[in-house]
C-alpha positions as CSV (number, residue, x, y, z in Angstrom):
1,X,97.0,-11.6,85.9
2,X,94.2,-11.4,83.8
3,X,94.4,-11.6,79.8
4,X,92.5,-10.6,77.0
5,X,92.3,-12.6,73.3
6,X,94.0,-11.3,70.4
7,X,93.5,-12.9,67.0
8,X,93.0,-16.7,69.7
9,X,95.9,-15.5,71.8
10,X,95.7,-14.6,75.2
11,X,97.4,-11.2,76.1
12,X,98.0,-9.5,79.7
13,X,97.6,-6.2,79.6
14,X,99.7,-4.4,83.1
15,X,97.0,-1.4,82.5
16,X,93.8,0.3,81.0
17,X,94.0,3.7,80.0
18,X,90.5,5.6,79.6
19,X,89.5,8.4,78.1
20,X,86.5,10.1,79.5
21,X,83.9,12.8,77.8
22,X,85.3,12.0,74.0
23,X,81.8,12.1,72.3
24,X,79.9,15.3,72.9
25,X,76.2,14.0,72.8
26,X,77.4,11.7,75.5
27,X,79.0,14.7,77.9
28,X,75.3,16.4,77.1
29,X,73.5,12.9,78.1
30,X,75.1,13.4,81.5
31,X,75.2,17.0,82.2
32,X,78.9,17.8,81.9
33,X,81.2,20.5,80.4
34,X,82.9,19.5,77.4
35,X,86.9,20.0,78.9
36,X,89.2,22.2,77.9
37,X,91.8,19.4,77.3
38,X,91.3,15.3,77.8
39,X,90.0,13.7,80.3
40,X,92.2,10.3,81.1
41,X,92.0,7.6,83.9
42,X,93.3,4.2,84.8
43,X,91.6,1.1,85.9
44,X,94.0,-1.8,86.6
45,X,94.5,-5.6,85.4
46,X,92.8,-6.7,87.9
47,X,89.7,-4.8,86.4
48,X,89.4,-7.3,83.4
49,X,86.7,-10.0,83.7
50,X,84.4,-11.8,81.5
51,X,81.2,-11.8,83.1
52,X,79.0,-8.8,83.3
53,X,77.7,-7.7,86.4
54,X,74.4,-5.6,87.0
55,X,76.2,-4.7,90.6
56,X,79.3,-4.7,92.6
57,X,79.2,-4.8,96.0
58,X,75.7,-3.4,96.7
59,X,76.5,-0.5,94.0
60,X,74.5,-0.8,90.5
61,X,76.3,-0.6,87.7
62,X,76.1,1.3,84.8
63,X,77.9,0.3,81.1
64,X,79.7,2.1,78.1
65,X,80.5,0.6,75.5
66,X,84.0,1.8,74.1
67,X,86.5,1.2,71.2
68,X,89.2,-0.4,72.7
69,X,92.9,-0.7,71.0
70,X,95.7,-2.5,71.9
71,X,99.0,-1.3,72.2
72,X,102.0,-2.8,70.3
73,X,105.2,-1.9,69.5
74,X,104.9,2.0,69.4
75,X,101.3,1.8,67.8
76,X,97.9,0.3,67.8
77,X,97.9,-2.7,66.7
78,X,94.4,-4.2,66.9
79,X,90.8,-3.6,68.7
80,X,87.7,-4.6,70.3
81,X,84.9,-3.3,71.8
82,X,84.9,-2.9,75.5
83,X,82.8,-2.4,78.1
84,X,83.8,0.3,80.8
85,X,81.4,-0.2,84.1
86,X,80.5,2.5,86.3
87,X,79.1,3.0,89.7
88,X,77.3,6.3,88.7
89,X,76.1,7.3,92.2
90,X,79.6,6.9,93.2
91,X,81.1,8.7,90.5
92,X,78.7,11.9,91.2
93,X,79.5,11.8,94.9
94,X,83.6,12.0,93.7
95,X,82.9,14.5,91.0
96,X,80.8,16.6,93.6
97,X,84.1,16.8,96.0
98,X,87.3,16.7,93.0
99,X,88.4,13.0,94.3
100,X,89.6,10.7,91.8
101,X,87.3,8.0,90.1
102,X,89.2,4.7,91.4
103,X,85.9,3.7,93.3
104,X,83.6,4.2,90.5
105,X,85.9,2.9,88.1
106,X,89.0,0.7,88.6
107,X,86.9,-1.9,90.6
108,X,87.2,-5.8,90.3
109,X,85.3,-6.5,86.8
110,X,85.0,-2.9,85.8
111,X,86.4,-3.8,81.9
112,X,85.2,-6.3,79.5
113,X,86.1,-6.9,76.1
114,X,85.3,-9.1,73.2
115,X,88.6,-10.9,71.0
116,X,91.0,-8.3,69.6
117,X,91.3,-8.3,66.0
118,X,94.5,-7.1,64.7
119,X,94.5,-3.2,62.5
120,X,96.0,-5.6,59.2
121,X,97.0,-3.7,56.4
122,X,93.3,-4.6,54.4
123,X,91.8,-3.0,57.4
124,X,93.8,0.1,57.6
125,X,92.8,0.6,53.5
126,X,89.2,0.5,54.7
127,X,89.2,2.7,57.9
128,X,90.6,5.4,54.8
129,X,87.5,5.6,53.4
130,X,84.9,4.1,55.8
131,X,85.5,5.0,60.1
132,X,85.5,2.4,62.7
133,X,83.0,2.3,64.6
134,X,81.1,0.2,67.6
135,X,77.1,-0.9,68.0
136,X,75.4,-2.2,71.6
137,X,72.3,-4.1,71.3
138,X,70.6,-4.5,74.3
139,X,68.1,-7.9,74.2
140,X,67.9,-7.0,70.8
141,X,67.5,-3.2,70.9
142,X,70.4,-0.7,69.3
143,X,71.4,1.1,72.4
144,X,74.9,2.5,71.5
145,X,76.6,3.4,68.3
146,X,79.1,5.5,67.1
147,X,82.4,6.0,64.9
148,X,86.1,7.7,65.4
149,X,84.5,10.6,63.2
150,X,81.6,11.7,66.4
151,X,85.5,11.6,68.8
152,X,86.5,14.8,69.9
153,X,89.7,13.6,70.0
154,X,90.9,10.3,67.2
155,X,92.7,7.7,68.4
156,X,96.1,8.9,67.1
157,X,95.5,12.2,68.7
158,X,95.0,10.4,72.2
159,X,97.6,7.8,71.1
160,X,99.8,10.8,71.2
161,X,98.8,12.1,74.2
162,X,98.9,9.3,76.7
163,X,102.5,9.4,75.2
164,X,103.6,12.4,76.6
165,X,103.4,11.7,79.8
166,X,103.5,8.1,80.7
167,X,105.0,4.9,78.8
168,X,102.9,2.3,77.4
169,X,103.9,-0.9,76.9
170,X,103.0,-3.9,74.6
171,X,100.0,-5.5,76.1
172,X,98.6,-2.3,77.1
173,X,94.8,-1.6,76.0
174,X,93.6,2.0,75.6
175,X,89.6,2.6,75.4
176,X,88.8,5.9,73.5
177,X,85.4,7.0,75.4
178,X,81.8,6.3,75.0
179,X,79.0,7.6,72.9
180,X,75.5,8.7,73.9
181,X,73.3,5.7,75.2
182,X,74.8,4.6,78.5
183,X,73.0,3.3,81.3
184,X,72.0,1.1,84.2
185,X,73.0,-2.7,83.8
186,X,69.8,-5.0,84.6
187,X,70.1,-8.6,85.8
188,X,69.4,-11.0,83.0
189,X,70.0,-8.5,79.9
190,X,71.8,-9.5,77.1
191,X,74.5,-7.5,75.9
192,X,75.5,-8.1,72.0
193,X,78.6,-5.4,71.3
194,X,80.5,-5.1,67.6
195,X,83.3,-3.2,66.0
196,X,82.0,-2.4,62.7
197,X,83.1,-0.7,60.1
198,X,80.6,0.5,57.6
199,X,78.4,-3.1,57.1
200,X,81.0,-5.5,58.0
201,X,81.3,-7.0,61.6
202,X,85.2,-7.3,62.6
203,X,84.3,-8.7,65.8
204,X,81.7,-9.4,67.9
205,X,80.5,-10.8,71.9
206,X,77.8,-11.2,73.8
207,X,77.4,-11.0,77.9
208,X,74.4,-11.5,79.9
209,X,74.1,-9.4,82.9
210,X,74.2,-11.6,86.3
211,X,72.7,-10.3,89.5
């Protein structure tokens, strides 16, 4: 099973619970209808890797880079910023015909993530007066940012939600959607990702993109 870090300890998460279309610039980036209630998916453990791909088995890849909490003990107890990889061709072919998005996104080394940091009680006072939030530089170039204040629905919101119809357990990682900025994944492109909140840097990675 694969594991992510958390605070220099490795964690297996059984599952990765998505939630699709949560920032409304990115729905209008792609051309979809903001939904009438959220949109969730799954990808499984076996999902997690640490090296970013530009491809997957002849399919490009697209990224987009998430908030990403971890589930413990009834709440979320710490967060990263994750990458959720897409085959975007694929994904419009299953969107075209209603199938589900397993083959676009549940694949072998469709999640990343950078070390967990745990929600402390210091943090939880700042996130009162200042949102969390997440940057992507792309060799050097601000490609993705955003906060929990640009979510159509807040992580307690979808915390709740998730809840209502399926159990989490501890271990269990929840990404929160994507803002505006995704796109294709080039060979040899370095990926620097960050959970921010205002200035400060709570944690930080950086991937470069094999072939």
């Amino acid at each position: 099973m694969k594991t992510v870090v958390v605070e220099n300890t490795p964690v297996t998460p059984g599952k990765i619970i998505c939630v699709g279309r949560n920032y409304v610039a990115h729905i209008h980036e792609l051309g979809n209808d903001i939904p009438d209630e959220m949109v969730l998916f799954s990808k499984p453990n076996s999902a997690i890797t640490n090296q970013l791909a530009a491809s997957h088995n002849g399919d490009e890849l697209h990224y987009e880079a998430e908030l990403a909490y971890l589930y413990q003990d009834g709440v979320f107890s710490a967060v990263a910023v994750g990458l959720d990889l897409t085959k975007r061709e694929v994904q419009n072919k299953l969107k075209e015909k209603g199938l589900p998005w397993d083959r676009c996104k549940a694949f072998d080394g469709a999640a990343l993530f950078s070390p967990f940091v745990s929600i402390s009680p210091a943090v939880s006072d700042a996130l009162q007066e200042t949102p969390l939030g997440l940057t992507l530089h792309i060799d050097g170039e601000l490609t993705q940012s955003g906060t929990t204040d640009l979510m159509i629905y807040k992580p307690d919101v979808v915390l709740a939600e998730i809840q209502k119809f399926m159990t989490l357990e501890n271990g269990d990682i929840v990404m929160t959607g994507t803002p505006a900025g995704v796109g294709k994944i080039n060979a040899g492109a370095v990926f620097s990702a960050a959970v921010v909140c205002g200035d400060h840097i709570l944690t930080s990675v950086e991937w470069t993109a094999a072939a």
